[in-house]
N, C-alpha and C positions, 0 to 999 in steps of 0.2 A: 067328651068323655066324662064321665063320672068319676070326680076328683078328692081326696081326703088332701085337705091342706096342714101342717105342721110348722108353725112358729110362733116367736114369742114377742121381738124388739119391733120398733118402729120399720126397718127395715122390712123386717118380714110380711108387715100389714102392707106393704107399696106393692108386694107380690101380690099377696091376697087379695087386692083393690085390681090388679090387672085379672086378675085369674075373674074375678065378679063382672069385669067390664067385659070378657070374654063370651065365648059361644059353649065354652065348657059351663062343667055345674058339679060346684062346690057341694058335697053333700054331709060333709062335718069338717070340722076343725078340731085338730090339736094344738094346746098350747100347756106352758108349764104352769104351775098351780099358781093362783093368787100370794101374793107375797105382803107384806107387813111393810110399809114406807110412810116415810114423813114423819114428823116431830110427835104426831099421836099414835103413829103403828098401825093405823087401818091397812084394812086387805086392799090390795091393789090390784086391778083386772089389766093385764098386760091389753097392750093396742092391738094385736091380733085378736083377743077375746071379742075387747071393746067392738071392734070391726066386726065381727063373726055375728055378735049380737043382736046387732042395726040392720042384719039382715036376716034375721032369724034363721040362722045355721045352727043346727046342732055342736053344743064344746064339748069336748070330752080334755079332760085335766088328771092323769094320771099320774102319778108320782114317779112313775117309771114304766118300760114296757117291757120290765123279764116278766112280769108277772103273767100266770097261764090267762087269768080270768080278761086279763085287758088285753092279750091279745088274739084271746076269742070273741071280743067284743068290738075288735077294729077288724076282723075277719069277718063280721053278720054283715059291715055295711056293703061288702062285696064291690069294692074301689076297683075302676080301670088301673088306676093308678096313685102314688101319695109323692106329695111334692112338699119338700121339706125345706125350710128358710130359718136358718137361724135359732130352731127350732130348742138346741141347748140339752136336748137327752140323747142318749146312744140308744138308736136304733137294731135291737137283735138281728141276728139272722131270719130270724121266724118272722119277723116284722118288715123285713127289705123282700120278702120272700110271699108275702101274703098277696099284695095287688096284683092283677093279672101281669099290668107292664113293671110292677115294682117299683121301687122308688127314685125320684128325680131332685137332686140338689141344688140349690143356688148359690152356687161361692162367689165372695166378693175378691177373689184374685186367680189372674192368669194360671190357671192348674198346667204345672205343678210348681210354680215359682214360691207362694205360700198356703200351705197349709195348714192345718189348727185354727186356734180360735181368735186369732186379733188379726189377719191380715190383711187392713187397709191400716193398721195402725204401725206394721212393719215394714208395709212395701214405702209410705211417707221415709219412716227413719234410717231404713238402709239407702236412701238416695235413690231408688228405683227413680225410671225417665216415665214408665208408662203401668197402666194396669187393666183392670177390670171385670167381667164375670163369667163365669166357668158355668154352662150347665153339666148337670153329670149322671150318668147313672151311677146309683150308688150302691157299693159290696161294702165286706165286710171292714175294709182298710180305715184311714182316716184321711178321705179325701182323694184317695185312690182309684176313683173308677171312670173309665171311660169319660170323653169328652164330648157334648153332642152339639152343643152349637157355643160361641164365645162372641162376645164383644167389646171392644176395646176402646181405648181414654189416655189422653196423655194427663201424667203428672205436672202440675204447673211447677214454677218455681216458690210459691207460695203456699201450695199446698196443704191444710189441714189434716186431718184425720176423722173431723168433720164435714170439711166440702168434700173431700174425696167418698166420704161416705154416700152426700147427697147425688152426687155423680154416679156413683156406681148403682143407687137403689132405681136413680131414672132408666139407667142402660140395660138393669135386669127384665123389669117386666114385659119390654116386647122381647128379649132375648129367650125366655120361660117359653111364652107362646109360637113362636118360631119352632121350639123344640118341642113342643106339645102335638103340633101341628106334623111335624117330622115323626113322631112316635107312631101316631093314631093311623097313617097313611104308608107307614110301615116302610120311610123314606132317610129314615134316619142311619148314618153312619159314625158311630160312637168313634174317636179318635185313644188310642194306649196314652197316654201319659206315659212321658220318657223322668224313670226313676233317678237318671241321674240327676235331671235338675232340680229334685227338691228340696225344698228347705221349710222349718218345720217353724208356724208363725204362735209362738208361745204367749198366753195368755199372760196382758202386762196387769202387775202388781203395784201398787199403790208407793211400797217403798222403793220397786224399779224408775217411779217418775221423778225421785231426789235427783238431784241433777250434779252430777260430779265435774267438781270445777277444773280437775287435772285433764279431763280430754277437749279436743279441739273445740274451740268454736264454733265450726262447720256443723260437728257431729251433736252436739250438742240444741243448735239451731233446727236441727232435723227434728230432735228428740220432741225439742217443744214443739213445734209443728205435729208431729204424730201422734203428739197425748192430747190438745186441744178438738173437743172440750172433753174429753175423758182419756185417762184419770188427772190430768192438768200436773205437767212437772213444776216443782218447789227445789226453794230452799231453803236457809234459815237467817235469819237478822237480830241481833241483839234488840231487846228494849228494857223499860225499866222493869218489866215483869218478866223480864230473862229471855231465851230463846224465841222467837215467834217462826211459825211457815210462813211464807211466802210464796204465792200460788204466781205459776209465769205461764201468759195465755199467748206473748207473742216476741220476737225477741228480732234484732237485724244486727248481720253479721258485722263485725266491724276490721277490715284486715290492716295489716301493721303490727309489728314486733312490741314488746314491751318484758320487764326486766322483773316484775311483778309475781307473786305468790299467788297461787289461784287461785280465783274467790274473791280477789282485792278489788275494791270500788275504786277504779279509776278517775270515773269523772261523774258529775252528777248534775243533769238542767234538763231544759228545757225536751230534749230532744230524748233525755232517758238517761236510766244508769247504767255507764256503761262496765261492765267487769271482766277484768283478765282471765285468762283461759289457759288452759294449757298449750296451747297453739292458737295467736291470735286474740283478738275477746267477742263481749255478745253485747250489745245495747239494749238492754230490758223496757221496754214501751208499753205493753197491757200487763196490770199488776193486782195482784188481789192480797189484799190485806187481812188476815182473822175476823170473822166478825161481817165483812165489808164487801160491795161490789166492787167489781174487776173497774180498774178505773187507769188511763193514762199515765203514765210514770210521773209527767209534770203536775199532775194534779197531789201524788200522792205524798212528793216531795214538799208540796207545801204546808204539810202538818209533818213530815216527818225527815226531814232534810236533813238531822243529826243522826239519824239510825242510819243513812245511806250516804254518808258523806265520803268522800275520795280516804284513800287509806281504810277504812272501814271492809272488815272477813265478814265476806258470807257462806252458809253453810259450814258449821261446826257439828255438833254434838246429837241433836235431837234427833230420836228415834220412833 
């Protein structure tokens, strides 16, 4: 088939890299415009581009697709079909509507357990046991349509929001093909999505990764687990220059009672700092200091052993 591909993150290039390895043919890419990053602001060519380029595939980077003109220009290439990954623009009607077979999505979660825009990052922190990837046809809803082939992953006990990532982008690209294969042969049976189970995976925010010391330990363990390595939950530590973040990339749960304020530095060595919780505490082990690389608690404790001494509040004031 002759394919319009649509995304943007590194994610989406593992699709695109299977779709290339593929017996289909890619005949343009969508991706979101170049973006301004790093300490100097240069334009940045997302890894889809990158990818798209190295094979000289036509880009097309349009700021949006209500526009008439860009969606008489993704209608010339006359696509079997547009397969969209991560891709971060809302697709019109007029645009799900254009390709012969229309469009096909890659979700990184069991539809309809998350939907929206972070759900390998929710299914980690609500304690989910399993996950994985949803192909779909896609209407007008948000994450809403039809299911045409899945495959699935258990969640470790360890789990990131990272490895789960790396996991689910491996399990996509033969799952795409399978269902490309199902399309084109006209063998495909799309499954409803049951409304009741869904839950809507909300785009996490930078101040949502503060880390509140009044709820449990557990939950909190989860938290960190689902924001590493993005957006990485913190908190705050005094020093002599007042407040500091404290970036927490790994944390192990520590169970047993204690009489303690939440927040409060229980103990402090070799093994990490551990602090009470609302229920329980957390032993903080990978720590990232202002300024600094993410480094082992016992390391960080050896220039800073009085900012994180037992009695010592974390998380106060800083916004």
């Amino acid at each position: 088939m002759n394919i319009i591909f649509a995304g943007t993150p590194d994610f989406a290039a593992v699709h695109l890299q299977a779709l290339l390895d593929s017996e289909h043919n890619v005949i343009a890419v969508y991706t979101q415009p170049d973006r301004p990053a790093g300490r100097g602001k240069k334009l940045l060519s997302s890894p889809v581009k990158q990818l798209a380029l190295s094979y000289d595939i036509p880009v097309y980077q349009p700021p949006n697709l209500r526009d008439k003109d860009a969606q008489a220009e993704l209608a010339s290439l006359r696509a079997d079909i547009m397969v969209v990954v991560a891709y971060g623009l809302i697709l019109p009607q007029a645009v799900l509507d254009t390709p012969r077979l229309g469009c096909v999505n890659v979700h990184a979660s069991l539809l309809p357990r998350w939907r929206g825009a972070a759900p390998i990052q929710r299914a980690v922190e609500a304690g989910d046991l399993k996950s994985g990837v949803a192909i779909m046809q896609m209407e007008a809803g948000l994450d809403t349509g039809p299911v045409i082939v899945e495959r699935r992953c258990a969640i470790e006990q360890d789990e990131t929001g990272g490895s789960l990532h790396d996991k689910l982008a491996e399990l996509g690209g033969p799952a795409l093909i399978e269902a490309l294969t199902k399309m084109a042969s006209g063998t495909a049976k799309p499954e409803i999505q049951d409304e009741n189970q869904a839950n809507y995976a909300n785009k996490i925010s930078k101040e949502e990764a503060r880390l509140d010391w009044r709820r449990s330990a557990e939950e909190l363990q989860r938290q960190i687990r689902a924001f590493n390595p993005f957006p990485v939950s913190w908190t705050t530590y005094l020093d002599k220059k007042g407040e500091q973040r404290l970036r927490i990339y790994s944390a192990a749960l520590e169970r047993g009672c204690h009489d303690q304020v939440p927040g409060t530095v229980l103990a402090s060595d070799d093994e990490g700092i551990l602090v009470a919780c609302g229920r329980e505490a957390l032993r903080l082990q990978l720590l990232q200091l202002p300024g600094k690389k993410a480094l082992p608690a016992a390391e960080i404790l050896k220039g800073y052993r009085e900012q994180f001494a037992p009695g010592t509040l974390l998380g106060e004031t800083i916004r």
